[in-house]
Every structure is written in structure tokens, then in C-alpha cells.
C-alpha positions in Angstrom: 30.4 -6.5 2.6 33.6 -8.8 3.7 31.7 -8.5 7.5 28.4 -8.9 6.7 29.2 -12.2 5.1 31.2 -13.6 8.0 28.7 -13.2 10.3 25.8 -14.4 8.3 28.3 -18.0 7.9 28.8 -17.1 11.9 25.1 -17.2 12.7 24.2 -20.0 10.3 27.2 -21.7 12.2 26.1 -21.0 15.4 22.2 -21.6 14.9 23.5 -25.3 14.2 26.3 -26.8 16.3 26.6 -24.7 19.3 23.1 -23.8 21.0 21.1 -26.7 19.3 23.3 -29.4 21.4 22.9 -27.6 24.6 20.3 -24.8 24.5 16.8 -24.8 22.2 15.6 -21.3 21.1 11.8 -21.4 21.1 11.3 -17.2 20.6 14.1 -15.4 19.2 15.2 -11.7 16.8 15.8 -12.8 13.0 18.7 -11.8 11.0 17.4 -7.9 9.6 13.6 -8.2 11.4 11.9 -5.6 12.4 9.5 -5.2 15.3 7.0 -2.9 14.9 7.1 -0.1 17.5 4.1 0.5 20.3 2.7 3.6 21.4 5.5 4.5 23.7 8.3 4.3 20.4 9.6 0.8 21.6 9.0 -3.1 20.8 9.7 -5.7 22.9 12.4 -8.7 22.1 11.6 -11.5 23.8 14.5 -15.0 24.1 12.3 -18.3 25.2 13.9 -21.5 25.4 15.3 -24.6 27.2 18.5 -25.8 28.2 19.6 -29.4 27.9 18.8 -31.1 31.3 22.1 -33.2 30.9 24.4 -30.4 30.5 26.0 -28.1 33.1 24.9 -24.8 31.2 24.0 -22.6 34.9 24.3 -19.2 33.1 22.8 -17.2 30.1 23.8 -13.8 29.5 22.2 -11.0 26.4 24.6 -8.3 25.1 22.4 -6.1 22.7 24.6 -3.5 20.8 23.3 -0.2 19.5 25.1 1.0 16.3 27.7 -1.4 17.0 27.9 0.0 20.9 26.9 -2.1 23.7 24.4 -0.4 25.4 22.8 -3.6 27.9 23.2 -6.6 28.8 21.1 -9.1 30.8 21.7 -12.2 33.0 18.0 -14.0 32.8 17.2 -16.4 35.3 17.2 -20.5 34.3 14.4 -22.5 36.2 13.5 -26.0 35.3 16.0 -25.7 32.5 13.8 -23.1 31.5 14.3 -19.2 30.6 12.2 -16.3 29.1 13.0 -12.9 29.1 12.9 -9.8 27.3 14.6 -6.4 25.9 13.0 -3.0 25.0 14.6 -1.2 22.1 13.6 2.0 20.9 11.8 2.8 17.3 14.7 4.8 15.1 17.3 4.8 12.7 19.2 2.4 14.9 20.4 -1.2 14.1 20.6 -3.6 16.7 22.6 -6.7 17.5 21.7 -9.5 20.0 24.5 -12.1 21.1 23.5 -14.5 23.6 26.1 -16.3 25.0 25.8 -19.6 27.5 28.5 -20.3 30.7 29.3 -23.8 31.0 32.7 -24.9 33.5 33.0 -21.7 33.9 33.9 -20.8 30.4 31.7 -18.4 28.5 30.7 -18.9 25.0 28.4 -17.1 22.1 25.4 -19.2 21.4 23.3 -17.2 19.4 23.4 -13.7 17.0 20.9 -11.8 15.4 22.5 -8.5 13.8 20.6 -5.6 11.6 17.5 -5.7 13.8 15.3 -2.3 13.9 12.1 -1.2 14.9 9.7 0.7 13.4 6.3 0.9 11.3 5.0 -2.0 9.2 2.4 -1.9 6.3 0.4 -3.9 3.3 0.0 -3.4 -0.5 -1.8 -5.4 -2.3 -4.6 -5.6 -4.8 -3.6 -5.9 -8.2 -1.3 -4.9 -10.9 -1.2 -1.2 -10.3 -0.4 -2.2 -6.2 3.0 -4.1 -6.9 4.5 -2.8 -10.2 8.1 -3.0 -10.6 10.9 -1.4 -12.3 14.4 -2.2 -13.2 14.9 2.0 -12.7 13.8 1.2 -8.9 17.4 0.6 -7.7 16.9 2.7 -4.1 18.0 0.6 -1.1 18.0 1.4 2.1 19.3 -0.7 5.9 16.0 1.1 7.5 13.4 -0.3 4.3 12.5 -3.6 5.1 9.9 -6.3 3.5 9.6 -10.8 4.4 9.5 -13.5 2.1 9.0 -14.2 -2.1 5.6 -12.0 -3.6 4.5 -14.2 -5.3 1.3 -13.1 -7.0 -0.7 -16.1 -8.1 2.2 -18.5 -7.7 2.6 -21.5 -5.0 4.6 -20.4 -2.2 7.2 -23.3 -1.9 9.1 -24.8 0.2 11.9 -22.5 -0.7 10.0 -19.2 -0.6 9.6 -20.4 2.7 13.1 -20.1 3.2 12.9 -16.7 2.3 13.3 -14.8 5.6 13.5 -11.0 6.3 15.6 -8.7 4.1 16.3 -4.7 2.4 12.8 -4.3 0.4 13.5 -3.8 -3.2 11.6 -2.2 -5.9 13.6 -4.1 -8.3 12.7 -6.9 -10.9 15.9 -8.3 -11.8 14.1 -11.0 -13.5 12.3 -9.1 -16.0 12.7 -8.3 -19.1 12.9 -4.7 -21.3 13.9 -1.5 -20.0 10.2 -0.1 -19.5 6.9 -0.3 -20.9 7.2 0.6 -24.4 9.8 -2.2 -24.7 7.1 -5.0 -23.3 8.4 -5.1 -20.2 5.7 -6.7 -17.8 6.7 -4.7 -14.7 6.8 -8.3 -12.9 3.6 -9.0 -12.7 3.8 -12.7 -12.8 7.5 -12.8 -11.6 8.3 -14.1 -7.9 10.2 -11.1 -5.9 12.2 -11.3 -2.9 11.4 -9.0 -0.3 9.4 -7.1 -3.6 7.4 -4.2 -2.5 7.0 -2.5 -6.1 7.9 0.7 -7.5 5.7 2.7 -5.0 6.3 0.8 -2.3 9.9 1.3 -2.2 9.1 5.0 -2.9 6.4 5.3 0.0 9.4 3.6 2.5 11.7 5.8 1.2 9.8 9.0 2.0 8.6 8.1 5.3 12.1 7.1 6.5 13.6 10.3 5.6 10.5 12.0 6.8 10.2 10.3 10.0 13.1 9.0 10.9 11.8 5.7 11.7 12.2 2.0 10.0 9.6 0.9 7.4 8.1 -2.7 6.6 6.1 -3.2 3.4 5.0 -6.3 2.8 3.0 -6.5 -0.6 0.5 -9.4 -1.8 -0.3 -8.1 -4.8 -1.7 -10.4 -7.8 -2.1 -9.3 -11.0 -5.3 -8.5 -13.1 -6.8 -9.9 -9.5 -10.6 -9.6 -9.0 -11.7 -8.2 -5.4 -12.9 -11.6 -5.2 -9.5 -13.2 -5.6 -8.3 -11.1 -2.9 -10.5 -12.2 -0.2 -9.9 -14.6 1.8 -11.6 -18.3 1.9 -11.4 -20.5 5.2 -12.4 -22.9 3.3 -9.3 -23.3 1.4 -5.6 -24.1 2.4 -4.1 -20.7 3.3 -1.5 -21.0 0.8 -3.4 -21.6 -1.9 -4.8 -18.4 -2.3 -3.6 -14.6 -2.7 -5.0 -13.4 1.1 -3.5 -16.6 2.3 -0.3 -16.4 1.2 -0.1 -12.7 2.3 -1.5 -13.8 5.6 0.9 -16.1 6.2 4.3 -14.1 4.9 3.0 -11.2 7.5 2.0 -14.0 10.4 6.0 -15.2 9.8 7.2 -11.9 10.1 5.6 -11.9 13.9 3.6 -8.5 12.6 0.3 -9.6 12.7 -0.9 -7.3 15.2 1.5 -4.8 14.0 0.4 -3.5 10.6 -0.6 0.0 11.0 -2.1 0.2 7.3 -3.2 -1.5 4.1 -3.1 0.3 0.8 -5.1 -1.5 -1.6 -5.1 -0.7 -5.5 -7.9 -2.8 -7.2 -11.1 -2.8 -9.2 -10.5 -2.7 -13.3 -10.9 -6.2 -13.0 -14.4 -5.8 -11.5 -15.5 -2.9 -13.8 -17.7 -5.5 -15.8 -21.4 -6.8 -14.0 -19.4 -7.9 -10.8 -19.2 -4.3 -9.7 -22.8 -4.8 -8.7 -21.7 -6.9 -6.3 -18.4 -5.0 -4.9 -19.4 -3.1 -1.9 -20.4 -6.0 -0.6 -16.9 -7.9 -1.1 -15.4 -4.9 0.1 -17.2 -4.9 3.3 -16.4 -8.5 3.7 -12.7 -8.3 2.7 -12.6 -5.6 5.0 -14.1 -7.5 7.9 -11.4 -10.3 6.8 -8.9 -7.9 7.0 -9.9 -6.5 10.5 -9.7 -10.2 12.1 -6.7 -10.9 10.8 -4.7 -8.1 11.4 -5.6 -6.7 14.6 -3.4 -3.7 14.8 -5.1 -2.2 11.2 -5.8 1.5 11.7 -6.2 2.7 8.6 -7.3 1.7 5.0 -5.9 3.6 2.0 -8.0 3.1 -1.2 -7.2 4.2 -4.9 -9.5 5.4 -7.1 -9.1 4.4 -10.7 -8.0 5.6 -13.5 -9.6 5.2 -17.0 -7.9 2.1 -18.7 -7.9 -1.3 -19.0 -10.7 -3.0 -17.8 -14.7 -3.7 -18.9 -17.5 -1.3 -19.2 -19.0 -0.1 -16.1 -15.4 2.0 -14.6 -17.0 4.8 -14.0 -20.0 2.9 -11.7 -17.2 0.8 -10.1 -14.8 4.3 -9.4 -18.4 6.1 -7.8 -18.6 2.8 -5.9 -15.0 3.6 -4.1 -16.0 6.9 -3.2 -19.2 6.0 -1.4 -16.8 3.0 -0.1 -14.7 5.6 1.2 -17.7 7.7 2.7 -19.3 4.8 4.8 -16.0 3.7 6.7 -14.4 6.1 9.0 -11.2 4.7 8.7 -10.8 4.3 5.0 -9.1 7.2 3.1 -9.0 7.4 -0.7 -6.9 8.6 -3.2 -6.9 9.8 -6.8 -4.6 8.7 -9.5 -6.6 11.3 -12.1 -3.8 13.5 -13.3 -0.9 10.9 -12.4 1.8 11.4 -15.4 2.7 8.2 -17.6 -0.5 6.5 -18.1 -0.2 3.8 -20.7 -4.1 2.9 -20.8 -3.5 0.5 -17.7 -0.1 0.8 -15.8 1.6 3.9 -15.3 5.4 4.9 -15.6 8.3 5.0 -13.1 7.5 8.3 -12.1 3.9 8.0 -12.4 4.5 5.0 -9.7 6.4 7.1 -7.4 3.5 9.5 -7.8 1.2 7.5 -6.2 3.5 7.5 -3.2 4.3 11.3 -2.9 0.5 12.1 -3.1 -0.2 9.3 -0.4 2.8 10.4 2.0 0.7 13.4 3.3 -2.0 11.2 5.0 0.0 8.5 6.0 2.2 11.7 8.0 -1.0 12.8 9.4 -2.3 10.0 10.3 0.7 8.2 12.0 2.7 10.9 13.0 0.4 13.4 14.0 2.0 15.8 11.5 -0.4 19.2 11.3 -1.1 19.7 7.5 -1.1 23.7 6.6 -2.7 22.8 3.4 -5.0 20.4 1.7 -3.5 17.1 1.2 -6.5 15.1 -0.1 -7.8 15.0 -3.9 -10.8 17.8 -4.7 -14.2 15.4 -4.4 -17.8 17.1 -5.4 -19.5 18.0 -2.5 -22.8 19.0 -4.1 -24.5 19.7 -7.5 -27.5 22.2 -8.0 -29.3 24.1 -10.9 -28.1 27.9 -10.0 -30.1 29.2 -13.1 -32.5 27.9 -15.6 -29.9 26.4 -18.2 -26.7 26.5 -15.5 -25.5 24.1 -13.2 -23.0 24.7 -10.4 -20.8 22.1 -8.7 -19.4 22.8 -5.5 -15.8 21.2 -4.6 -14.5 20.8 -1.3 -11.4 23.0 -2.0 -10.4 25.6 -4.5 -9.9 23.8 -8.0 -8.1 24.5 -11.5 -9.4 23.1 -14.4 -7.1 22.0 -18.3 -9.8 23.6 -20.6 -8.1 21.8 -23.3 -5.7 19.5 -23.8 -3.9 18.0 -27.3 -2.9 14.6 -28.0 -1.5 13.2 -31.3 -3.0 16.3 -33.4 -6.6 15.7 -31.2 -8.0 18.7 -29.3 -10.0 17.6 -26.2 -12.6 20.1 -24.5 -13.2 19.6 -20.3 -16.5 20.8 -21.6 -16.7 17.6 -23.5 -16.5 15.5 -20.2 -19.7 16.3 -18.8 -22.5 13.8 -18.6 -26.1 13.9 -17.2 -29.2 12.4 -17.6 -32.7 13.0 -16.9 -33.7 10.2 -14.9 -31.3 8.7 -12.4 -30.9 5.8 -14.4 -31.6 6.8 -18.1 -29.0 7.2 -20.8 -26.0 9.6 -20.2 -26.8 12.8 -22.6 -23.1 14.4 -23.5 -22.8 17.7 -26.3 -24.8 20.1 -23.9 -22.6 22.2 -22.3 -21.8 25.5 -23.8 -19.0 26.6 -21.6 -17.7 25.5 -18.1 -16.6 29.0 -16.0 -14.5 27.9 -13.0 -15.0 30.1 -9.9 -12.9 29.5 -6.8 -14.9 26.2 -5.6 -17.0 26.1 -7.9 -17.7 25.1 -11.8 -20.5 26.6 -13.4 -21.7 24.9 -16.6 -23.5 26.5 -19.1 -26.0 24.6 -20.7 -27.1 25.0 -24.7 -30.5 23.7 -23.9 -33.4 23.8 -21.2 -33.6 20.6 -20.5 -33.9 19.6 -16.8 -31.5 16.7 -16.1 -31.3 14.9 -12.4 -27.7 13.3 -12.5 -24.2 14.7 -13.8 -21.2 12.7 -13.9 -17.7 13.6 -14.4 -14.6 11.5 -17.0 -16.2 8.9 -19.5 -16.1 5.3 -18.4 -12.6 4.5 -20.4 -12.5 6.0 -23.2 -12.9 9.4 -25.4 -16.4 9.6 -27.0 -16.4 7.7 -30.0 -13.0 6.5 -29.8 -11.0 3.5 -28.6 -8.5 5.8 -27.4 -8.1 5.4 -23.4 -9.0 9.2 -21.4 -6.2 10.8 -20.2 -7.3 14.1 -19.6 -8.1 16.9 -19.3 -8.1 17.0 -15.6 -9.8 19.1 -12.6 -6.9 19.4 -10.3 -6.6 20.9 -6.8 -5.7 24.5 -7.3 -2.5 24.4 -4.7 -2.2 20.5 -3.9 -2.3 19.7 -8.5 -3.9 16.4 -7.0 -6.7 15.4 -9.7 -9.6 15.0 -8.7 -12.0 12.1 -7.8 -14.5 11.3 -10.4 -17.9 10.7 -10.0 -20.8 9.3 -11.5 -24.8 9.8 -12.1 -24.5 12.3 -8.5 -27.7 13.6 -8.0 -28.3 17.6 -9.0 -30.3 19.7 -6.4 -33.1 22.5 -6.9 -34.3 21.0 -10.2 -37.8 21.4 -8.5 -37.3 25.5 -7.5 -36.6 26.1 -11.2 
């Protein structure tokens, strides 16, 4: 701790008395950055700059350590009191150092450090509440977990946030206050962060570094109770006067705007009222925002959501997200059905790092060309149809287990129960009619009391238990060997109603 302080006080030193007189750093490595590694496992680290015309500077030299080894060093040419050059360094649990030193008279001396540099992968969160929840239990820090700058949510980012450089990403909110969310604590939802990735993020970093072996960024814009709208972004506006702005410009700082492999994006409760009418649309916009701005974005990962806090259309707004997810190649989707330590909006600490251990599996296929030997993605319906005059069947895309019943507070709940349909497309959902549910492999075949021919089934009520106020919470469908709930649907057509 004694060293890293002395040479924090040596580079703040050094960045103002030594080089400033005699040699100006236009492009330079920051104090803990990372650079986000290319198709070949490397980044580039380029030095720019002038020297002072009226000087007798003649010589520049680079030593980069490796670990503390010095493994290069470079002599770049000066022309026209002029130099730019550049070093490779490879993607890995390494930490580099940079000292740049200057010759003048023939004496050699350090002008410039950068220590704790690494390169690896960088990534967004945002959306809101459920994207940047923190905990006081998230004390996990790691050198190879790295995030930029103050989240801020809905806040002004000042002129000291700006100070606010790279650092160790934290899933830490020393600011708030409780021990957890029984207690009223607010998970930092409207507290400003340091290098704040919330509880998942820190657990996602945590998993792929171990896994992979290679340094993570998370950056996370996150605002809470944030509409899709309020994520977007508006030219119109000053950049940092909005929640895509401010995100913009934290990841633009870090140099990583063509580096940010993926954005995970956790919103929607807020537009489960009339504006989900309207929501594919934003998403394809906010989506077309985030393709311009951040050219290196390879892959979108969405969350469905969960029953809970919001307004009354949830269950159109969660059927929305799965056809979002179905017209976009590169746009994957997750559950969070079945996550443990749902309070009726946020979840718990290890609910949180839930989110991360069932989203770890695509980001390892996706980025690190890891072959999966089972099925990593949440069961989704891939068709209904009447197999029999009062039976329907619904076919899964993997094998499935189903919670027949499950008891809360004295209250017995039937999966049965969680059936709706109607008879026209649009009519009023009918729910009581199913006699039994038999689960076959793939397959769920409901038993119907009556004759009656719907067109439409749809799975989970929109918030709440019939005729309760009391927020669902299961019983689930899970994946039979993944336990990954599944993704709800809503008013999906039935098949073969004709044949019958």
C-alpha cells in the first residue's frame, strides 16, 4: 500500500514539473487503464507529443515493465520537436508499467509513469434499477476488474466526477445506508459511485476473469426507475445532461469507444404502462443509437422481467422483449423467472449475482468461443397446438421441469393456475380452465375442463396472483438440467384449432 502511494505522489509529481516545462504529452496510458484487446490478444499504446523547441531534449526513451520485469524498451525518433510512437502489449493477467524518460546534456531523466495498466475486454450495463444495484455485502475486488469515472444515475456529472479517472470496479455502496433490503436500504440507486458497476457487475467481472483469464471493464450507466425513453439518447441536448450522455462520455474518456464488446441492458417496469405500445420502436432506435456510438458492439444482452413493480401491461411489455430478441440477430435474452430473493421489484445479493452466473455462459460462448455441452439459454415456447379436443400441448425448446405447487405465507399456489387464454386474439384472458398440466420431456400438456376453443395462451399473470395484491413469485417452469426459468409469454397464438 506504502508503494502504491509513493508512486501515485511520484506521477502526480512528475505529470507537473518535469515533462510539462520541456515535453507536452498529447496521447498517453492512465494510471490503472485498460485497453481493450484486438483480435490478435493485443492493444496498442500509443505516446504523442512535443518537445519544447527551446530546450536541448535530443533523446526520448520507453521502458514498459511486465509484472514488475522490464521486458522492452524503445528509443522513438524526435522530428520537428515532434514524436509518436507506439507499444503492443498482450491481453492477460499482466499489469504493465510505462516510464518515459527524456536525455538532456547528456543526463537521463524520468518524465512520465503510468503503472497498473492491463488489457483486456470492456462492457456496458445500464438500464435501470435492476442493472446497477448495489450492496454493502459486495466487497470482492480485484487488480484485473476495472470500471471509469462517478455512475451517477440521474445526477450532473461535475466538474469533479470529471476528475474521477480509471480505478478497481466496486460493487460497493459505502454511502448507503441499512444492511439490505428489509432494513430500507436503497441499494444506491440515487447514490453517485466511483468506478460503481453494481452487485452483478462486479460478479459478471469476477467470473469471466477467473474463467478467462483476461482483464474486465464494466462501465455501468444505469438510472433508476428510468423509462427506455430516458435511456436514449437526444442530439438535441447537452451530452451531459442526460443518462446516454453521460454514459457516452464516461466510455469516450476511457478511450473505449470502439472497444465495448457488449451492452447488457435491464429495463422495462417502467414502460409496463401504455408506453409499452410504443417500445419496440424506442428499442430499435436506442439500439441504432447504440450501434453509432459504439462501434465495436457485438452483442446485446437483454433481460426479461420479472413480475413486480411497475404498471399494468408487464406481461405485453415482457412478450415485447422476446419478439425484440427474435428480430435482431445479435441480441440474446435472458430470464430472471426463478431468480431467488425477489422482493416484488429488486432482488437480493445472491439473487444479483444470479443474474451474472446465468449470463456468464453466453458471454463465454460468444467471446471466447467456449463449446457449450449443454443448454445454456432459458426454455422459450417454441409452439402451441390443440393435440385433442379439450388438450393443448406446448412445445419447449429444451427438456423442462415444472413446481406443481408452491406455498407461501400459508397460500398454496397451482402452476395449473397460471394459464391464461382467450378466444379471440385480443379478448379477455379466461383463467380456472385447466384441469391438470402433465409435463412430458418438451412438452406440457394441459388438460382442459371445458370444450371451448381458445386461439391465444399465455404464461405468469401480469404482476400479481389472481385476485391478490401479492406480487407472483412462482411457481416456475425451469430448464430440466440448466434450473434456468423460463421466458414468459403472452396471448402466443395456438395452432390446429381449425383440424379439431
Amino acid at each position: 500500500m506504502k508503494f502504491r502511494f509513493l508512486t501515485i505522489v511520484l506521477f502526480v509529481f512528475l505529470t507537473t514539473s518535469s515533462y510539462t516545462q520541456q515535453l507536452k504529452l498529447e496521447k498517453h496510458p492512465e494510471e490503472n487503464q485498460l485497453f481493450a484487446r484486438d483480435t490478435n490478444d493485443n492493444a496498442s499504446v500509443v505516446f504523442s507529443g512535443t518537445v519544447s523547441a527551446d530546450n536541448d531534449i535530443n533523446i526520448l526513451s520507453l521502458k514498459v515493465y511486465k509484472d514488475g520485469i522490464l521486458f522492452k524498451e524503445i528509443v522513438p525518433e524526435i522530428e520537428n520537436n515532434k514524436f509518436n510512437f507506439s507499444t503492443i502489449i498482450k491481453a492477460g493477467l499482466f499489469q504493465y508499467k510505462f516510464e518515459l524518460y527524456h536525455q538532456t546534456d547528456g543526463v537521463k531523466k524520468l518524465s512520465f509513469i503510468a503503472d497498473n495498466v492491463v488489457c483486456g475486454d470492456a462492457y456496458i450495463i445500464t438500464g435501470q434499477s435492476n442493472s446497477h444495484a448495489s450492496s454493502l455485502q459486495s466487497n470482492y475486488s480485484s487488480p484485473f476488474c476495472r470500471s471509469f469515472g462517478v455512475k451517477t444515475g440521474y445526477e450532473k456529472y461535475s466538474d469533479t466526477d470529471k476528475k474521477t479517472r480509471w480505478g478497481l470496479a466496486t460493487g460497493n455502496c459505502k454511502n448507503c445506508e441499512g444492511e439490505g433490503w428489509e432494513k430500507g436500504y436503497d441499494g444506491g440507486w440515487s447514490t453517485k459511485i466511483q468506478h460503481g458497476v453494481g452487485v452483478w457487475g462486479m460478479e459478471l467481472a469476477k467470473l469471466l476473469v477467473e474463467k478467462h483469464m483476461i482483464p474486465v471493464c464494466i462501465i455501468n450507466g444505469g438510472s433508476g426507475s428510468s423509462t427506455i425513453e430516458e435511456n436514449m439518447l437526444f442530439p438535441e441536448k447537452s451530452s451531459l445532461e442526460t443518462s446516454f450522455g453521460r454514459l457516452a462520455y464516461r466510455v469516450d474518456q476511457a478511450g473505449l469507444k470502439n472497444g465495448i464488446k457488449a451492452i447488457f441492458y435491464h429495463q422495462g417496469e417502467s414502460d409496463s404502462d401504455k408506453r409499452y405500445l410504443s417500445y419496440a420502436d424506442k428499442f430499435d432506435r436506442l439500439n441504432k443509437d447504440w450501434k453509432r456510438v459504439y462501434k465495436g458492439l457485438e452483442k446485446i444482452y437483454l433481460f426479461q422481467i420479472h413480475p413486480g413493480c411497475g404498471s399494468s401491461f408487464q406481461s405485453e411489455l415482457r412478450e415485447i422483449q422476446n419478439q425484440i430478441f427474435k428480430r435482431y440477430d445479435y441480441v440474446e435474452i435472458m430470464s430472471t423467472t426463478g431468480v431467488i430473493g425477489h422482493d416484488g421489484c429488486h432482488f437480493s445479493y445472491e439473487g444479483y449475482k444470479e443474474f451474472a452466473q446465468r449470463i456468464l455462459p453466453l458471454v463465454s460462448r460468444d467471446f471466447f468461443e467456449e463449446k457449450q455441452t449443454s443448454i445454456i439459454t432459458p426454455p422459450q415456447l417454441l409452439n402451441a397446438y390443440y393435440s385433442g379436443k379439450k388438450e393443448i400441448t406446448l412445445l419447449f425448446d429444451q427438456a423442462i421441469e415444472i413446481e406443481e405447487v408452491l406455498e407461501l405465507k400459508g397460500v398454496k399456489y397451482f402452476s395449473k393456475d397460471q394459464f391464461f387464454f382467450s378466444i379471440e386474439k385480443n379478448s379477455a384472458l379466461i383463467n380456472g380452465d385447466v384441469k391438470r398440466i402433465i409435463l412430458k420431456d418438451k412438452q406440457i400438456i394441459i388438460k382442459l375442463k371445458s370444450d371451448k376453443k381458445y386461439s391465444t395462451v399465455t404464461w405468469l399473470p401480469n404482476k400479481e396472483y389472481l385476485n391478490t395484491n401479492n406480487i407472483f413469485n412462482g411457481p416456475w417452469i425451469k430448464g430440466l438440467k440448466n434450473k434456468i426459468g423460463a421466458l414468459s409469454f403472452n396471448r402466443r397464438i395456438i395452432n390446429n384449432i381449425d383440424q379439431l
